[in-house]
C-alpha positions in Angstrom: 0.0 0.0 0.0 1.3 3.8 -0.7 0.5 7.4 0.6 -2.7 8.3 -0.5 -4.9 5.4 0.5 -5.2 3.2 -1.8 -5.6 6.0 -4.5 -8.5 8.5 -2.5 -5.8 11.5 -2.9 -6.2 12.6 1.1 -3.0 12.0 3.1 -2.2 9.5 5.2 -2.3 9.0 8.8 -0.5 5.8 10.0 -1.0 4.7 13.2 0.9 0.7 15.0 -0.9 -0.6 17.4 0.3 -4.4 16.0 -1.3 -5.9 19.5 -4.0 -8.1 20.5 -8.0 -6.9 21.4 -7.2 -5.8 24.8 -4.6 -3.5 24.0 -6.4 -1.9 20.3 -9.7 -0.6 22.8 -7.0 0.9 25.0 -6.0 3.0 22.6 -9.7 3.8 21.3 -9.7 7.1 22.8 -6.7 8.0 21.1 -7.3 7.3 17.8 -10.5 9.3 17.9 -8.4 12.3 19.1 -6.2 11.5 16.0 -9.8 10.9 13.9 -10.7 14.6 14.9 -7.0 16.3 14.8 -6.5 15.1 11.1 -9.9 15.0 10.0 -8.8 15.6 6.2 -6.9 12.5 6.5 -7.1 8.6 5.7 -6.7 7.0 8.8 -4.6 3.4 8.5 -4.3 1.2 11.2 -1.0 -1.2 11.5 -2.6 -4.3 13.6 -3.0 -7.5 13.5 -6.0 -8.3 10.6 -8.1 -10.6 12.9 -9.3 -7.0 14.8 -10.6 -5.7 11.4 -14.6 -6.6 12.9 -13.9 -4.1 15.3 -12.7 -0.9 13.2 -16.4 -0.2 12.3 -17.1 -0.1 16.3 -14.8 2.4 16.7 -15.2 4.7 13.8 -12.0 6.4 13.6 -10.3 4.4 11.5 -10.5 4.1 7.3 -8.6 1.4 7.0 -6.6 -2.4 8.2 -3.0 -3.0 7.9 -2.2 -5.8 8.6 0.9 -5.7 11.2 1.2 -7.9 13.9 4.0 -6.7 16.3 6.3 -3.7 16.1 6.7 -4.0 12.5 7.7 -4.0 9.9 4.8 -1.8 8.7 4.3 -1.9 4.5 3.2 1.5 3.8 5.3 4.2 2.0 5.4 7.6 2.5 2.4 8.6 5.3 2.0 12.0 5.9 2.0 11.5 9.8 3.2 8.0 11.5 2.0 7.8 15.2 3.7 5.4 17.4 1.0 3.8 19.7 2.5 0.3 19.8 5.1 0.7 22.4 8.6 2.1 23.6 10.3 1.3 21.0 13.2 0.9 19.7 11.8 -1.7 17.3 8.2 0.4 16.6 10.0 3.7 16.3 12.6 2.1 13.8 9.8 0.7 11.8 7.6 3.8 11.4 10.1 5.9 11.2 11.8 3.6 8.0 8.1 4.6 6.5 9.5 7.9 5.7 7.0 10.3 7.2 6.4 13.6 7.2 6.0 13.8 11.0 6.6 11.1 13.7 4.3 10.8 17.1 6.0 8.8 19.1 7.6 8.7 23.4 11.1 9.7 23.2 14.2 6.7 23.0 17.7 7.7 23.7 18.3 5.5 20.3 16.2 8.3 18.1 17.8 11.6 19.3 16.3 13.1 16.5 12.8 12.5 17.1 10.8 14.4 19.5 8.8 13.4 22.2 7.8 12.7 25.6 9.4 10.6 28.3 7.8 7.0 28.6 6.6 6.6 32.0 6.4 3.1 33.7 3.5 3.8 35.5 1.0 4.9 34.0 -2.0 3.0 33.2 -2.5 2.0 29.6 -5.4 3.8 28.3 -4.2 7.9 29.3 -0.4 6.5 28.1 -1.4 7.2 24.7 -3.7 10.3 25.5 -0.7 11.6 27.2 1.4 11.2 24.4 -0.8 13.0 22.3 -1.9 15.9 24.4 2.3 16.3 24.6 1.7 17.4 20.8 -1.3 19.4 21.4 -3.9 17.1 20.5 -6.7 16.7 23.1 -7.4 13.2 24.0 -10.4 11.9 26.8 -9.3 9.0 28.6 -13.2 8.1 29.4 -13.9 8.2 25.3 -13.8 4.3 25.5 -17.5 3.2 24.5 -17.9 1.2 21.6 -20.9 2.1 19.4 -23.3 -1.2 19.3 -22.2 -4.8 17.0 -25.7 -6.2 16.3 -27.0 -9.2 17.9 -25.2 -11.2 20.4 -25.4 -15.6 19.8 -25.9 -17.9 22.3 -28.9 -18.5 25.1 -30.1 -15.7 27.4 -33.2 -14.0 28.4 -34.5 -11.6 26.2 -33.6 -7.7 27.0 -30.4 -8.7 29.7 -28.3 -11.8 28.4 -26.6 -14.2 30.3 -23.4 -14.1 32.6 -20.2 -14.4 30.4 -17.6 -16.2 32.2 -14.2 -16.5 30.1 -11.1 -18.4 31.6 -9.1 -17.7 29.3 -5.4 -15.7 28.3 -2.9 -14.8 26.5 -0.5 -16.3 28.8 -0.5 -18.5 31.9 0.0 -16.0 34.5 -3.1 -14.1 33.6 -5.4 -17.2 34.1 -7.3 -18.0 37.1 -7.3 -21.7 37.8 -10.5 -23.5 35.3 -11.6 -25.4 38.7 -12.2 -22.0 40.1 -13.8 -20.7 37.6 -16.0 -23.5 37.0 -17.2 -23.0 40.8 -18.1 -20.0 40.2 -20.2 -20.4 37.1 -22.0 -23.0 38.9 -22.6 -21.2 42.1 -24.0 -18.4 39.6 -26.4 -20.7 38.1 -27.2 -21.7 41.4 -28.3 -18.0 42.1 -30.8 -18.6 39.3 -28.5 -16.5 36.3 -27.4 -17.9 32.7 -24.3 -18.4 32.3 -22.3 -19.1 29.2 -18.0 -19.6 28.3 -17.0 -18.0 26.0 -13.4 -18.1 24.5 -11.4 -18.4 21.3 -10.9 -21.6 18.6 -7.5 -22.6 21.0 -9.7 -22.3 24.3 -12.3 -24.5 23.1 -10.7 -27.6 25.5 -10.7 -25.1 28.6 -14.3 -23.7 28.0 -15.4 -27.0 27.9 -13.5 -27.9 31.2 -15.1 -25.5 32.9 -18.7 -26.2 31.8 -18.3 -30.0 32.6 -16.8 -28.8 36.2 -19.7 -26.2 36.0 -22.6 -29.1 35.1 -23.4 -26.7 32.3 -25.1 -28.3 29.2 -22.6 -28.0 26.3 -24.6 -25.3 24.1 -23.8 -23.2 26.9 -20.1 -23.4 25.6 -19.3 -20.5 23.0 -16.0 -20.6 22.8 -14.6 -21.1 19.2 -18.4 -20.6 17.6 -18.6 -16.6 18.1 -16.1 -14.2 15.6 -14.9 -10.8 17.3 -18.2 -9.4 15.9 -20.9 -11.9 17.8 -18.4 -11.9 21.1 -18.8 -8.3 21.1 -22.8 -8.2 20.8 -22.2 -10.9 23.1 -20.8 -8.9 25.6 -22.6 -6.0 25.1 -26.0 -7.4 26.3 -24.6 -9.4 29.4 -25.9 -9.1 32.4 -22.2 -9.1 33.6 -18.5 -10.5 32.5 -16.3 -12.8 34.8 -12.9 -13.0 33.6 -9.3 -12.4 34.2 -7.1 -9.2 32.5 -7.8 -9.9 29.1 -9.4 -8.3 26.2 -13.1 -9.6 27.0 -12.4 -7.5 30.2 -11.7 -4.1 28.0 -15.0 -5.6 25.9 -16.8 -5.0 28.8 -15.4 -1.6 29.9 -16.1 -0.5 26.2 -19.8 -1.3 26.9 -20.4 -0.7 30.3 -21.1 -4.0 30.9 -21.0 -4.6 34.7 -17.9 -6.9 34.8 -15.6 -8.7 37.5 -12.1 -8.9 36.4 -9.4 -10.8 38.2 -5.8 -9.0 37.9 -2.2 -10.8 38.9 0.5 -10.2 38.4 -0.3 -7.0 37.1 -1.7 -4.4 38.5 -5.2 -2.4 37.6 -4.2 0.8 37.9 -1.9 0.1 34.8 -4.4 -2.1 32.6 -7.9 -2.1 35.1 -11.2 -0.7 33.9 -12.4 2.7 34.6 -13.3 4.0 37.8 -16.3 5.1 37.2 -18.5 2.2 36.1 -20.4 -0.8 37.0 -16.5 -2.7 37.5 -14.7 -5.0 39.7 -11.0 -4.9 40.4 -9.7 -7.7 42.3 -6.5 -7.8 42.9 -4.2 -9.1 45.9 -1.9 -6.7 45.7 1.3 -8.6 44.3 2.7 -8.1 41.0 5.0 -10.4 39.1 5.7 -11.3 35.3 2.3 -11.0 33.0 4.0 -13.6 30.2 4.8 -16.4 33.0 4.3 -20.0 32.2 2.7 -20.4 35.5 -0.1 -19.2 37.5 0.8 -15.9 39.1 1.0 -16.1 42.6 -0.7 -13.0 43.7 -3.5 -14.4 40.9 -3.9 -17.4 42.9 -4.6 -15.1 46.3 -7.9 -14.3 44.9 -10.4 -17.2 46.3 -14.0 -18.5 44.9 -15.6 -17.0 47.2 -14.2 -13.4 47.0 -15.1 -13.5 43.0 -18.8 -15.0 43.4 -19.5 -12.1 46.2 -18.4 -9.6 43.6 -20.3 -11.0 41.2 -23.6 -11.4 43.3 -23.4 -8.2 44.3 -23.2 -6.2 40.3 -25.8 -8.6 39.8 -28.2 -7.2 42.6 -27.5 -3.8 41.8 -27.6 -3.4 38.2 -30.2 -1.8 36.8 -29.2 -3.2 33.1 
């Protein structure tokens, strides 16, 4: 692909966010700043092409390129490259070998050249990139983070509130809870007298169905691997509430204000966590530790059945969705 967009004659705004679902509605609210600031401009995404469902939930974005990681990113020429992938060095080598006429991106002692600000370790994920932006003097609202509405969700639940999502799964073993304790709290849900459904994707199929069996849940109640990003979204959107660890579903959720329980270890919600002000529970024990682990994090494993089906009982009673 060149400058231009595919031949529409506006310029080009390129924006790398090569990432997974989680991190892309992180950086929702920036790319509508960038949707607003450059408003004569074709707006081209660098991320991974399985996300393209989403753009039109979003609407700030023209266009998919498909870039999974920091790069390289196969576009000549944009008129502004902004870096909202990472640190760099790699992303800031990448964007900056597509020969823009400006660069957005945090300053790296490896690009004294390129302006910027100071990437700061603590800061939590979705006003990173607002931050960043507003350092260029483009106005970005953290709280811009709801999703307009996918269509109809799939699977069984009462008509005008859903059923309970429950997803076990993520990206890496130290973000997920253990399936048994899941599974005891989908069934002590059901118990309660609520739907309940497990959702997940094609690789979590095995897990889902662990859990449901654990659960006693018939097997249609197992979506995992039957809905696409679109359906998991509509999904989401009408549940009564989401259980699940810090994972994308969980940023689903927060994009909808969908009352959601979401279990964090080893890292911390006031770095990835959903907004404050919502229908959302943080638990979290308090111990951080390495997110890509091969093993259940330890400060994960601090937070019990019992703690998580309280939570969720209690967004339950008090929703008015």
């Amino acid at each position: 692909m060149s400058a231009g967009g595919r031949g529409d004659g506006r310029p080009v705004l390129l924006a790398l966010r090569g990432l997974a679902l989680g991190d892309l509605l992180t950086a929702v609210p920036a790319l509508r700043a960038l949707r607003r600031a450059f408003s004569g401009h074709r707006v081209v995404l660098a991320a991974p092409a399985g996300l393209a469902e989403l753009l039109p939930m979003i609407g700030a974005v023209d266009e998919l390129l498909d870039v999974s990681g920091p790069g390289p990113v196969p576009l000549a020429s944009p008129d502004v490259a902004v870096n909202l992938h990472g640190r760099g060095p790699q992303s800031v080598e990448a964007l900056s070998r597509t020969g823009p006429g400006r660069l957005l991106t945090h300053a790296h002692p490896a690009f004294p050249g390129v302006p910027g600000p100071a990437w700061r370790d603590g800061a939590h994920e979705v006003r990173r990139w607002c931050d960043l932006l507003g350092w260029y003097g483009i106005p970005a609202d953290p709280a811009d983070l709801r999703l307009s509405g996918p269509g109809e969700p799939a699977g069984p639940g009462r008509a005008g509130t859903g059923p309970v999502v429950v997803h076990p799964g993520a990206a890496y073993p130290a973000r997920r809870w253990p399936a048994a304790r899941f599974a005891l709290v989908a069934a002590g849900l059901r118990r309660a007298g609520h739907d309940v459904v497990i959702t997940g994707g094609t690789a979590e199929r095995e897990l889902a169905r662990h859990v449901a069996a654990l659960a006693r849940l018939p097997g249609e109640h197992v979506l995992a691997g039957r809905t696409g990003l679109r359906e998991l979204a509509a999904l989401v959107a009408r549940a009564r509430l989401v259980v699940c660890g810090d994972t994308g579903v969980a940023h689903l959720a927060s994009a909808y204000g969908t009352p959601s329980v979401v279990l964090f270890g080893p890292v911390a919600p006031a770095l990835w966590g959903p907004p404050h002000a919502g229908p959302h529970t943080a638990l979290w024990a308090g111990r951080s530790g390495d997110p890509h682990g091969s093993e259940p994090d330890p400060g994960l494993l601090r937070i019990d059945v019992p703690e998580v089906l309280d939570a969720a009982l209690n967004l339950l009673e008090v929703s008015t969705r």
